[in-house]
C-alpha angles and dihedrals in degrees: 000000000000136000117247092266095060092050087052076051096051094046087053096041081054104041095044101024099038101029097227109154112250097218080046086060089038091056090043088053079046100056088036091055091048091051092054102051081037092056096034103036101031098171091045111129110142111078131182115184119194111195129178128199110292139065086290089068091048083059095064102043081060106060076042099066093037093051093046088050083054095067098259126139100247138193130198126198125183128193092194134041113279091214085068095060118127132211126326092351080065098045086051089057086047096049088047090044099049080048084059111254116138130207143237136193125236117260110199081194094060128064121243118274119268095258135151092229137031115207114205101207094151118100124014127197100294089084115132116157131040121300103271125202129312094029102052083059093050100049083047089060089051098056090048100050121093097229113089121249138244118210114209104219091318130012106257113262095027117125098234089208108049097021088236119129118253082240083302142024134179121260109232128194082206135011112193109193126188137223102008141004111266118227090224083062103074109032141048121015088339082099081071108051108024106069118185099010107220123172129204122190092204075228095277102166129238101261084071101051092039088062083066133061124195128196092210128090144178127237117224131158091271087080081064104060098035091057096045108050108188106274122251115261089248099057118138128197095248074059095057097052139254118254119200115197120188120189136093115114122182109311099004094079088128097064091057092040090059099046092044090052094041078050083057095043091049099062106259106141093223133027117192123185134203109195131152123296092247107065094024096106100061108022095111096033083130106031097041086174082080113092101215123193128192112239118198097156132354096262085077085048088054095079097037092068094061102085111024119098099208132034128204114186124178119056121124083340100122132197101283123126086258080059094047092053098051094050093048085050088050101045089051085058122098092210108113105256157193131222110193132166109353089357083079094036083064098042085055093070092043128081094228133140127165132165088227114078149062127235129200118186121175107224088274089046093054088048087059100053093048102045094234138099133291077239100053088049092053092045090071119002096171090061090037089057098040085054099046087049092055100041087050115027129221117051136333131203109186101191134216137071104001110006127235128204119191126199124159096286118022139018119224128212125219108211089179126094137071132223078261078087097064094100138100120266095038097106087048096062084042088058091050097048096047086049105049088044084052100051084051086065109260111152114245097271100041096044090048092047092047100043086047093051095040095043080046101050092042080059094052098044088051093055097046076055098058107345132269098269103090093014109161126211086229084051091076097053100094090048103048079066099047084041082058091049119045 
């Protein structure tokens, strides 16, 4: 995963380095764009194809000209003059002009053309201000029109670095973005606007791309199987960890409920709760493998946190002097641990950094620690985390759409998860999971990538079941341990 400046870097490292023509790398874009609306829209033959100034634009004229060659009706809109092209975006109209296509400029007062598929070809990923007219008129008329569209390599408007609209971006069906996967792509509102997310290395070799590093990586299922080898066939449970979870004050039993069962789901061999006096009795009335221990101050807690190997504090615990207690007990403790819901409320209002630990804010939490706004947290979640994650220590997981977890040297995206998502309980079960995954002896990034991909694609794997609307947090507790074990 790069940010838009190291892809630039990477097009220039292959086209003066490696000597690889531009417009060569343009018409493979080209052919690339023309086999994906091919494969995912078959009966597709009505193009139109809006392009801008840059080689975005050339793009387009590209997959005009090829699909034109192919024997499709084909549009092609410009909102710029076509005379005051430059390079190899001008050698692409030329070549699409000489095959016969025609042109047309764009008219705010007209309506788009009838046409089975819309090709964005306006603004690329140099965009740094907001869309201007008459694009923003004319990315207006694209998200109005019936036809699906086609992003060419971002969906204009989009900020290819922190994934928000320039005040508007078009919403694609599909973006298919070359070189290298952009990190605006995967987090933020790009959910919104990106569609199907395809990449095309334009078959740059490796040479090119080993000449550039990224701190930036992309979470798959792959995470998963490389940090949980198979067991060996004399494991015990003493072998497989001992998660303690604290949390649970008066009225908020559940949260707790639901992190202690996702710890048990997720393959610690014990799970221990500390909870309030006043639900502790019953707490595990219907899940009897929980350990559950009454709390009326931290010097019970005291003896609980002996023998367990990861801690998770926060859920349902609220902000009360009893709160506050628990949290100052926990954060004298040397077990690896995870702050999580009030857990982080209350840190914000401490100076305390440590390098064990991992923490997990929701948008508004991460407002808190860092003394901004939830907006200023969504305008640019790459920087927020990586803040957070230097003012603090350890390990951060900024949650959301598209999930981000810090350490010291990269940040990893999670591309898993659905809005189904969006419901109470779900950071809970997060909390669980990373614990658990913790207390089997994981290290701090691994155990927070893998509990964020596993809690993401059980998610996933519930709603493909009955739908996201509805979708219950305990509605992901048979498949995070289906996710462990495939």
């Amino acid at each position: 995963m790069y940010t838009a400046a190291q892809v630039r870097e990477l097009d220039r490292i292959s086209i003066d380095t490696l000597g690889i023509p531009g417009y060569s790398l343009m018409s493979r874009a080209g052919q690339a764009l023309l086999q994906a609306i091919q494969s995912e829209w078959p009966h597709s033959q009505r193009l139109c194809v809006l392009c801008g100034a840059g080689n975005n634009g050339g793009d387009g004229y590209i997959v005009a000209r090829l699909a034109l060659q192919a024997g499709c009706f084909v549009e092609v809109i410009t909102l710029c003059n076509p005379d005051t092209l430059q390079n190899d975006a001008a050698t692409a109209y030329h070549a699409y002009h000489k095959a016969g296509g025609t042109v047309s400029r764009f008219d705010p007062q007209a309506t788009l053309p009838d046409c089975d598929m819309l090709v964005d070809a306006l603004l690329g990923t140099g965009l740094d201000r907001a869309v201007s007219e008459p694009y923003h008129e004319a990315i207006q008329m694209m998200n109005t029109h019936t036809a699906p569209v086609v992003a060419v390599d971002i969906p204009s408007g989009l900020n290819a670095d922190t994934g928000q609209a320039w005040g508007i971006a078009v919403q694609a069906a599909l973006t298919l973005t070359f070189i290298g996967l952009k990190s605006g792509l995967l987090t933020g509102q790009a959910r919104d606007y990106v569609g199907t997310l395809q990449l095309d290395t334009l078959e740059i070799p490796d040479t090119a791309f080993a000449q550039l590093s990224s701190p930036m990586q992309a979470l798959d299922a792959t995470s998963i199987r490389a940090a949980l080898p198979p067991r060996p066939r004399s494991m015990h449970k003493g072998q497989a960890g001992h998660s303690l979870l604290v949390g649970g004050a008066p009225s908020m039993s559940g949260a707790i409920r639901l992190a202690g069962e996702a710890a048990l789901r997720s393959g610690v061999g014990l799970v221990s709760i500390a909870t309030h006096s006043q639900h502790a009795a019953w707490l595990n009335l219907n899940r009897p493998e929980l350990m559950v221990h009454a709390l009326d101050n931290s010097h019970t807690l005291r003896h609980l946190l002996q023998p367990c190997d990861a801690i998770a504090i926060g859920p349902g615990l609220g902000q009360t002097p009893w709160a506050r207690q628990l949290l100052t007990q926990v954060l004298c403790s040397d077990q690896p641990k995870v702050l999580d819901a009030d857990a982080l409320n209350l840190l914000a209002g401490l100076a305390s950094q440590t390098n064990n630990w991992i923490l997990t804010p929701h948008p508004g939490e991460a407002a808190r620690l860092l003394a901004c706004t939830t907006a200023e947290i969504e305008q640019d979640r790459v920087a927020a985390v990586r803040l957070i994650q230097q003012r603090y220590g350890g390990v951060v997981v900024l949650k959301g759409a598209g999930t981000l977890v810090a350490d010291d040297n990269r940040v990893y995206f999670c591309t898993a998860g659905n809005p189904g998502m969006a419901s109470g309980g779900m950071g809970d079960v997060l909390s669980g999971i990373i614990a658990a995954l913790l207390a089997q002896g994981l290290n701090l990034t691994t155990a927070a990538c893998v509990g964020v991909q596993v809690h993401a694609q059980a998610a996933d794997q519930a709603a493909a079941q009955g739908g996201e609307r509805g979708l219950l947090a305990t509605d992901l507790m048979p498949f995070i341990r289906q996710e462990l074990n495939t």
